[in-house]
N, C-alpha and C positions, 0 to 999 in steps of 0.2 A: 582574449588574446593579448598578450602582454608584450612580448615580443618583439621587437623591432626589425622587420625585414630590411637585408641592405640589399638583397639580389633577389632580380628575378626569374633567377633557376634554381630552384629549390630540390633538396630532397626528400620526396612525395611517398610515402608510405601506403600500399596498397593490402589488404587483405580478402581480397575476392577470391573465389576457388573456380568458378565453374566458367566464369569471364573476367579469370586473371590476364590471360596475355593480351586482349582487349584493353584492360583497363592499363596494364602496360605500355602500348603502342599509343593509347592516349594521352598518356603524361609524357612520353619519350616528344609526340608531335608538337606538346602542346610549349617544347623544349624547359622539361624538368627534369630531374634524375630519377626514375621510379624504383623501388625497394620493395619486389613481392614477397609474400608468405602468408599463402593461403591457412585459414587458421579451422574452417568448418571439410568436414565431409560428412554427404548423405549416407547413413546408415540401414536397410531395410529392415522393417520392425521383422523378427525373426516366424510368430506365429502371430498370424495376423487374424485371426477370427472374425473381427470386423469387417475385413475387408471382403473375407468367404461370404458373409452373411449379407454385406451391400448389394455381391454381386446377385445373388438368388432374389435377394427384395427388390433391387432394383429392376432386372429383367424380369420378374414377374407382375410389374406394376404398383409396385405399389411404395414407391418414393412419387411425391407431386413437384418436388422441386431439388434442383444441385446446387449447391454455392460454390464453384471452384477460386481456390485463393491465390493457386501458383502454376505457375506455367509446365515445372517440373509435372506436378504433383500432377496435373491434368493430363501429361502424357504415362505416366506410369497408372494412372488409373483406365485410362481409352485402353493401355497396352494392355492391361489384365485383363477387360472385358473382351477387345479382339481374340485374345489367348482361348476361350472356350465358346463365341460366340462369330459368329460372320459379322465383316464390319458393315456390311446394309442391314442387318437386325440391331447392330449399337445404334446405328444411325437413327434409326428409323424407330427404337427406342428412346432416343435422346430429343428428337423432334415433339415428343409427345410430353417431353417435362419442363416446366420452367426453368431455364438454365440463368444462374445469375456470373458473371466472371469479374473477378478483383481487380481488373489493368486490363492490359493491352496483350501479356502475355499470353494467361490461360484463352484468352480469348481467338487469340492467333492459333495455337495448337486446333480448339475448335475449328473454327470457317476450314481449316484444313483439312477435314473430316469430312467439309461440306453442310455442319451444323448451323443454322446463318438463326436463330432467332434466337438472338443473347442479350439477356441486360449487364451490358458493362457498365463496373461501378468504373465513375471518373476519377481522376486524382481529389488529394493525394493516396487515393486506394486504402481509406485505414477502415476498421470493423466498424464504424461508426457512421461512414458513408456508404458502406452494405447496409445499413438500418436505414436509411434515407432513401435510399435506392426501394428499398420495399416497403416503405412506407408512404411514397411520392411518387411512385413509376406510373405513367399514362395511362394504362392497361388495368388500374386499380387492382391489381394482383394481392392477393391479402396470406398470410402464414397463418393465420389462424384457423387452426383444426387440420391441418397438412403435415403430411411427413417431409422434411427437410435433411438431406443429406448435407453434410457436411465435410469437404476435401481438408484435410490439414495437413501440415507440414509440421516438423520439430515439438515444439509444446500447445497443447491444446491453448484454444482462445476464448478463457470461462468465460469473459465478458458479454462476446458475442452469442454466445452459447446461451446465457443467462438472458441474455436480452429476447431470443428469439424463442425461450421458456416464455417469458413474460408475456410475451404475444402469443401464448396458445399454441403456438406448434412444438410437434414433436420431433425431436432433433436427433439426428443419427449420424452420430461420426464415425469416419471413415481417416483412421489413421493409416498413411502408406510409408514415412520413413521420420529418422529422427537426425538431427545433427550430430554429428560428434568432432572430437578435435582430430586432424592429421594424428594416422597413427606415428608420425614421425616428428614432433614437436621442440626439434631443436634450432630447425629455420625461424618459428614463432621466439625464441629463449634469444636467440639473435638479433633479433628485430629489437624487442622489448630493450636490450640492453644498447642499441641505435637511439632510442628514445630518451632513453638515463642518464645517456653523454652526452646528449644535446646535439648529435651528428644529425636527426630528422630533423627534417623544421615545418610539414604537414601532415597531416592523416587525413585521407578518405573512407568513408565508412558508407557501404552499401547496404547495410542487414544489421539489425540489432543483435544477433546471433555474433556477430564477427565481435564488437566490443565483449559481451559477456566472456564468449571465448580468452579474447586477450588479457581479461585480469583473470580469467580460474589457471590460467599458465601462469602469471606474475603471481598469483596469491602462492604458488605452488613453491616460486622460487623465493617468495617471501619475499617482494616488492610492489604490492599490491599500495602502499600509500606513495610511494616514491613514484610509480607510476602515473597516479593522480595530477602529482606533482611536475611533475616533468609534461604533462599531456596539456594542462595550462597553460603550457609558456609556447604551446604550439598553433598553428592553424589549424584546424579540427572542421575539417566539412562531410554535410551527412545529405543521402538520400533521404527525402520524406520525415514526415513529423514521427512517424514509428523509429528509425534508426537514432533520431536527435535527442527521441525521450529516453530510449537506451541508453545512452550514452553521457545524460546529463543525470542520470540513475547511479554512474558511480561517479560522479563530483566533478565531472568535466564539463568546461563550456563548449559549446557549439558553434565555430564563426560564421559560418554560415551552411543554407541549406538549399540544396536542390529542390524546386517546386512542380519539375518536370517530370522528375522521376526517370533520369536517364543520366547513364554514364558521361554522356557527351557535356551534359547541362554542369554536370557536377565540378567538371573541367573549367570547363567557362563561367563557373561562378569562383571558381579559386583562381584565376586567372585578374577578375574583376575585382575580386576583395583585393587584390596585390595594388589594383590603381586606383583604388579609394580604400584603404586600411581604415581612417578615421571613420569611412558612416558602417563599419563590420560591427553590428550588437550584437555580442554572445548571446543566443538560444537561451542560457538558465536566465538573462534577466529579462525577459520577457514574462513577469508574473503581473497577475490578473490580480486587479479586486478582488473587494467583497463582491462574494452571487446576492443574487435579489431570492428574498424570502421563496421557498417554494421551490425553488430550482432544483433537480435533481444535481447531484456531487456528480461534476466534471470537472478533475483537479490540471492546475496548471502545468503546460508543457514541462515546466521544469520538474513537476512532480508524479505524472505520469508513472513513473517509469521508476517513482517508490519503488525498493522491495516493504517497507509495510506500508502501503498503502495497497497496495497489490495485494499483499496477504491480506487485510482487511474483505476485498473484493474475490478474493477463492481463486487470487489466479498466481502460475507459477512463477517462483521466483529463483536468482542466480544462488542465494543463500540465506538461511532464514535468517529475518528479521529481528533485532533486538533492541528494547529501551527496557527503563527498571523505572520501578513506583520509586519516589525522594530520590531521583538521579543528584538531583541539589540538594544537598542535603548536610548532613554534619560531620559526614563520615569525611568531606571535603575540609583541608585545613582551611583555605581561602573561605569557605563559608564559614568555618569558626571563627575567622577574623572579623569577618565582615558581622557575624549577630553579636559580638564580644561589645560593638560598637553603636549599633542598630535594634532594636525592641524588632521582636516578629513578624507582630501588628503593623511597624512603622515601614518593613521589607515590603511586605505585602502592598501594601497601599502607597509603594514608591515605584513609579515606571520606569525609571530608571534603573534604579537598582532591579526589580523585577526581573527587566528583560535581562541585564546583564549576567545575573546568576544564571539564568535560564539557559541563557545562549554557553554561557564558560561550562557549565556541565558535559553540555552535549558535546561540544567541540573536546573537552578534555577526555572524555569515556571512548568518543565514536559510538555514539548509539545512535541508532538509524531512525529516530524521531527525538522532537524535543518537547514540555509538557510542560508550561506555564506554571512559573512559579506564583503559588497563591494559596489557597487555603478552602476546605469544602465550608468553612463555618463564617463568610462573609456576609453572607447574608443575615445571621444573628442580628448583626446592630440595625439597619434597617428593620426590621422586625421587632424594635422598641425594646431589647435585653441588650444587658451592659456585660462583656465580653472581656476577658483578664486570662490572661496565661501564666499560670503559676510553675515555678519553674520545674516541680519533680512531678505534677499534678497533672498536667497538660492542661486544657480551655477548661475555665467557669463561666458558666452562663450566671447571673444571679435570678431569682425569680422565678424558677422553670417553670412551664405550665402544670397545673396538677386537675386543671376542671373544664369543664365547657366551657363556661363563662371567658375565661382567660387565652381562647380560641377565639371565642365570637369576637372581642375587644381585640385580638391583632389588628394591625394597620395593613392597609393594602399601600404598596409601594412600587416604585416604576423603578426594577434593577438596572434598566439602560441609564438613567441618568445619575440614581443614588449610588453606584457602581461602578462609575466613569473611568475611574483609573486602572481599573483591570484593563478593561478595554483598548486603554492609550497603553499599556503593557503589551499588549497578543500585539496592535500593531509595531511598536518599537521593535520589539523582538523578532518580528515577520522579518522585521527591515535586513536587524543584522543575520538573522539565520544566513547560511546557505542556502540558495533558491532551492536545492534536490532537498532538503530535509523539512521533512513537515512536521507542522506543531500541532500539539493536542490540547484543548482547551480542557475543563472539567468540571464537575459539581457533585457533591454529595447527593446522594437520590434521596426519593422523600421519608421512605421509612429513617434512614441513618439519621435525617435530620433533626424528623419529628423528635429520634430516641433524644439526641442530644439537648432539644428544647426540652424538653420533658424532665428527663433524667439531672437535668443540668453539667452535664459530664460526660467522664467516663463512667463505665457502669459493669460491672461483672453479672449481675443477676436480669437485668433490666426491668425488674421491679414497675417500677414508678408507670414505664411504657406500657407493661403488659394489663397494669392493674386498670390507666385509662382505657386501655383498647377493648379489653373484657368488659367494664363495668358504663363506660359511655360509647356506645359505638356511635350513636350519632357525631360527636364531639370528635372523635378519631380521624372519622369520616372526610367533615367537615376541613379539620385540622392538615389531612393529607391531599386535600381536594387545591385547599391552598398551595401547601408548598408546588404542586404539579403547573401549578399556575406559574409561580415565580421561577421554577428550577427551567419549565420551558423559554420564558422570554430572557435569562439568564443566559443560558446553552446558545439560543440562536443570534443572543446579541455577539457572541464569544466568536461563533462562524463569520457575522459578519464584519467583526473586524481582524479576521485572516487566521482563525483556527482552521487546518483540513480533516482534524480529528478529534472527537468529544470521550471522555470518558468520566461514565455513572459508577460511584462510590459506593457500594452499599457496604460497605465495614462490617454493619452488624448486625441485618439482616439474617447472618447464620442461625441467630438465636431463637429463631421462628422453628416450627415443623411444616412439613408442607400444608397439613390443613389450615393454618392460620395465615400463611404467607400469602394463599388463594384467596381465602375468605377478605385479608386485612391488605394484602399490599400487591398482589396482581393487577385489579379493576385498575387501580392507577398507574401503574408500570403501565398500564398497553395506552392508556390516553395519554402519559406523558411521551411515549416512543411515537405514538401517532402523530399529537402534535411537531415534533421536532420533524419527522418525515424521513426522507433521504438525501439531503442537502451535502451531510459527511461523514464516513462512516461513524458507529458510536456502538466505544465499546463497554457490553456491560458486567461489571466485574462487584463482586463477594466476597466474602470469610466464610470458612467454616457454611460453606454452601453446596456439599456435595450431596445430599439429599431437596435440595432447588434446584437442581440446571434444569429437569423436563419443564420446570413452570419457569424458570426465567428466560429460557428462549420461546416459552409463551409469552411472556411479557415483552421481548423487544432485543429489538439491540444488532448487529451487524457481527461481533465477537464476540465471546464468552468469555469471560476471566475464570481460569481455575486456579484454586489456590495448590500449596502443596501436600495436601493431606489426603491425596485422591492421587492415581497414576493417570500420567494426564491421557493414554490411550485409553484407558474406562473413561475418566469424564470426557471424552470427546465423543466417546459411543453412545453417553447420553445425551448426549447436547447434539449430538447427528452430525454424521460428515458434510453438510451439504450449508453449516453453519463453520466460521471461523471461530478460530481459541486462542488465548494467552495465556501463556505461562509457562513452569510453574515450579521453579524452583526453591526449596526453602531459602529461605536469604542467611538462617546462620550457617548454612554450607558454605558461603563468602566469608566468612571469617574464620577456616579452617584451614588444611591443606589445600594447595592446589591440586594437586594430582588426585585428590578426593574432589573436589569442586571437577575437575575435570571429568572422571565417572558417572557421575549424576549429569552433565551436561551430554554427554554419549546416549545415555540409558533414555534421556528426554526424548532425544531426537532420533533414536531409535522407537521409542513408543506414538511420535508422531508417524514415522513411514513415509516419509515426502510425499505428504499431500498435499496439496496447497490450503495455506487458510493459517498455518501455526506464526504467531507470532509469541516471540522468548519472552520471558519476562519471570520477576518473581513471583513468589507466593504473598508477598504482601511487598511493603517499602523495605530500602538497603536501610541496617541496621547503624550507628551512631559509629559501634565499635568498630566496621567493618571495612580494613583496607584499602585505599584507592586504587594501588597496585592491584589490589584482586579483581576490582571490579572491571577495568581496565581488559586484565586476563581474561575475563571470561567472556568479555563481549569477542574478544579477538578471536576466543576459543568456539564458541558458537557461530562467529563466522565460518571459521576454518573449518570446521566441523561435519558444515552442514552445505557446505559448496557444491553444486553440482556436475556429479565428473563424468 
């Protein structure tokens, strides 16, 4: 909050719909000016087959437990079942299932029924204290091997969904309606343009529904970064850590948060920030460390609420996500000045400079993650080969391996300390990033590596690789057993100094068939994905790999990388919907027409079908020749494109 409040009557920006004049009469009491416009209304999903099929499995026994999430939802679900059923046989049905309720509301709806034996999850009610709840309950109640219905509202919550997969039960949602905006969306275009002028001076937000809402309006009128802009220089207070993660998702801070979870609270903590403004810490800078080895990936409130990191995770988002392989790169003038001045090698190996390039990319594109500027071939010199970048040639290794012998004699090396300044890089970088934008750490996987030791290079045929892998397979073996060694403590050194996302190189893996790729470089993909664990997603990406995705997502990985030599709805049909993808645009369509750049961008995301899971990206890195202006274009275009209306 930047801001300088000089009065303490403000005018209080509400977006509630269903307890708009409520939340009215509280800012009016609490002597503020309030400013509604409702921005959601409930929608009834039109054929609900789900909800036919709930009610027959449920009334016939054979649901063992409910989750209700929302108060609404809990009476439009009783209401259906009243509609063909006597309310003593709901009753007296629902008496006999474990009933879990998210708050205080659905919970109320119940006891009104006369249902009295409910596990209410406690504040702040998020899906992660529903897992705690039934994990921890007195009753030692278990999901495992149970049928679990599930009440939702608006967008499914893969997470939870996933979670309670993991645990063994089987899970059956029960979708009853969706959001949408007022069909009459000129009060919201109103509002928005209150904001622009600097006449509001707070916002309250009670649903993370309400902010998506208000920028797919602004995106619409084509003030989607000015709004950003403007919402910064405001007071910004939010119900619960779900609405706060919303909202700090499109670049806004948070001054503060309701931990009640009540309109009343909300009031009286905006009320409170006005008489100590100084101790108000905006919500995004509240980030976390490094996790401890092992941890599963629970990313920081600021990042929560990623749209790609959410796509990583299968769950929906406001509009697909997009970064580009060499976002830093040369297509950038400022980066042509900067290596005009600076050796590759010396970029690389300067944390300074590292982070800066890293950070100036992302801020200048708007790409919705940022990806450590560095190199997959670092680990080379460690590794005892003397490493030279010729300038039309790309990397020489001198000495490539060509025998067992010259495998056995590698050195074993500790990457956390012979590696250090990457490291002080991902942290610099963390620093400056934006707290909502997460960074992707990386490394070459062990085949591309090996090739490269091997090969000493580039390589068209890959010779030198196939002939060791063929003729010594012990040595191969051996030779891959290593790099799995180094590529893992690599990776998790990368997380723990503040990467939320990894992504495996395998460039040239394509040149395999799938018998070889199983036989030579599977067994190790799945010990390397093992080792590293779930700590953050990691995404695994290829060349000329569309005859490997069914064995690379045997091997590992959270994402799939498709290049663009495949339609990326077939490669995703190989690679399973139930797996996330990136990609996969050719990258010399950035250096063509827009309006052709923009077709190819349609046809993508029409061949995705808004599933969740797609994250944009190219078919390999942006090309040297290729426009700033374009790239720019297209990330905007892929937002806009893929908005959900």
């Amino acid at each position: 909050m930047t801001r300088s409040v000089t009065t303490q009557s403000l005018k209080v920006l509400t977006l509630a719909s269903r307890q708009a004049e409520t939340m009215v009469r509280l800012i009016e009491r609490s002597g503020h000016i309030p400013i509604s416009a409702p921005v959601m209304r409930p929608v009834p999903l039109e054929k609900n087959e789900a909800l036919h099929t709930f009610v027959q499995k449920f009334m016939a026994g054979e649901v063992d437990m409910m989750i209700f999430l929302t108060g609404m939802g809990t009476e439009v679900l009783l209401d259906v079942l009243k509609s063909r059923y006597t309310e003593s046989e709901v009753v007296s049905r629902l008496n006999q299932v474990t009933l879990i309720a998210r708050g205080p509301k659905p919970l109320h709806v119940l006891k009104q029924m006369g249902v009295m034996a409910v596990l209410m999850v406690p504040d702040p009610n998020t899906w992660r204290d529903i897992l705690q709840v039934l994990d921890e309950n007195e009753m030692s109640i278990s999901v495992a091997g149970r049928t679990v219905a599930l009440q939702e509202y608006g967008n499914p919550n893969f997470p939870l969904i996933q979670e309670l997969e993991m645990r063994q039960a089987t899970v059956f949602r029960v979708p009853l309606y969706q959001w949408a905006l007022p069909e009459e969306t000129q009060p919201i275009k109103e509002l928005i343009q209150n904001i622009l002028t600097g006449e509001a001076e707070a916002l309250l937000i009670t649903s993370s529904t309400q902010i998506h809402h208000l920028f797919q309006v602004a995106a619409e009128m084509n003030v989607a970064d000015a709004l950003t802009t403007s919402l910064n220089q405001m007071i910004i207070g939010s119900i619960g850590p779900m609405s706060s993660q919303a909202v700090v998702s499109h670049g806004v801070q948070v001054s503060f948060e309701s931990t009640l979870n009540t309109m009343e609270d909300l009031i009286h903590q905006l009320n409170r920030s006005l008489d100590t403004p100084s101790k108000t810490k905006p919500i995004t800078a509240q980030f976390v460390g490094p996790r401890e080895k092992g941890q599963k990936f629970q990313p920081e409130i600021a990042l929560l609420e990623s749209p790609f990191l959410k796509a990583c995770r299968l769950e929906s988002v406001p509009y697909t996500p997009v970064w580009l392989m060499r976002q830093a790169g040369r297509y950038m003038k400022s980066y042509r000045d900067l290596r005009n001045r600076v050796p590759f090698i010396t970029l690389c190996k300067d944390p300074d400079l590292a982070a800066e390039v890293t950070v100036h990319a992302q801020e200048t594109i708007g790409a919705d993650a940022a990806i450590i500027f560095s190199d997959i071939l670092l680990m080379v010199e460690p590794l005892g080969f003397d490493l030279t970048y010729a300038k039309h040639d790309g990397p020489v290794i001198a000495d490539p391996i060509r025998d067992q012998k010259q495998v056995l004699n590698l050195p074993d090396f500790d990457p956390v300390s012979s590696l250090s300044f990457l490291y002080e890089a991902i942290r610099k970088t963390r620093r400056h990033l934006k707290p909502h934008i997460p960074l992707i750490g990386f490394s070459g996987a062990p085949f591309t590596l090996a090739s490269y030791l091997i090969e000493g290079g580039s390589s068209k045929s890959f010779s030198h690789t196939k002939t060791l892998m063929y003729t010594s397979e012990e040595a191969w073996h051996l030779l891959m057993e290593k790099l799995v060694r180094l590529i893992a403590a690599y990776l998790n050194a990368q997380v723990d100094a503040g990467a939320q996302a990894l992504q495996l190189f395998d460039s040239w893996v394509g040149c395999l068939g799938p018998d070889d790729y199983e036989r030579y470089v599977l067994p190790h993909m799945k010990v390397l994905f093992h080792t590293l664990g779930h700590r953050v997603p990691v995404i695994h990406f290829g060349t000329n790999t569309s005859s490997l995705l069914t064995l690379m997502r045997q091997a590992g990985g959270d994402v799939i990388g498709l290049d663009f030599r495949m339609a990326l709805d077939e490669g995703w049909q190989r690679v399973g919907f139930d797996k996330a993808v990136q990609g996969n645009l050719d990258p010399l369509v950035l250096c063509g027409p827009v309006k052709a750049m923009e077709r190819k961008v349609k046809l993508i995301l029409e061949q995705a079908g808004g599933r969740p899971g797609h994250i944009f990206n190219l078919g390999h890195g942006i090309l040297p020749q290729t426009p700033v202006e374009n790239v720019i274009h297209l990330i905007k275009t892929v937002h806009q494109f893929s908005r959900v209306s």
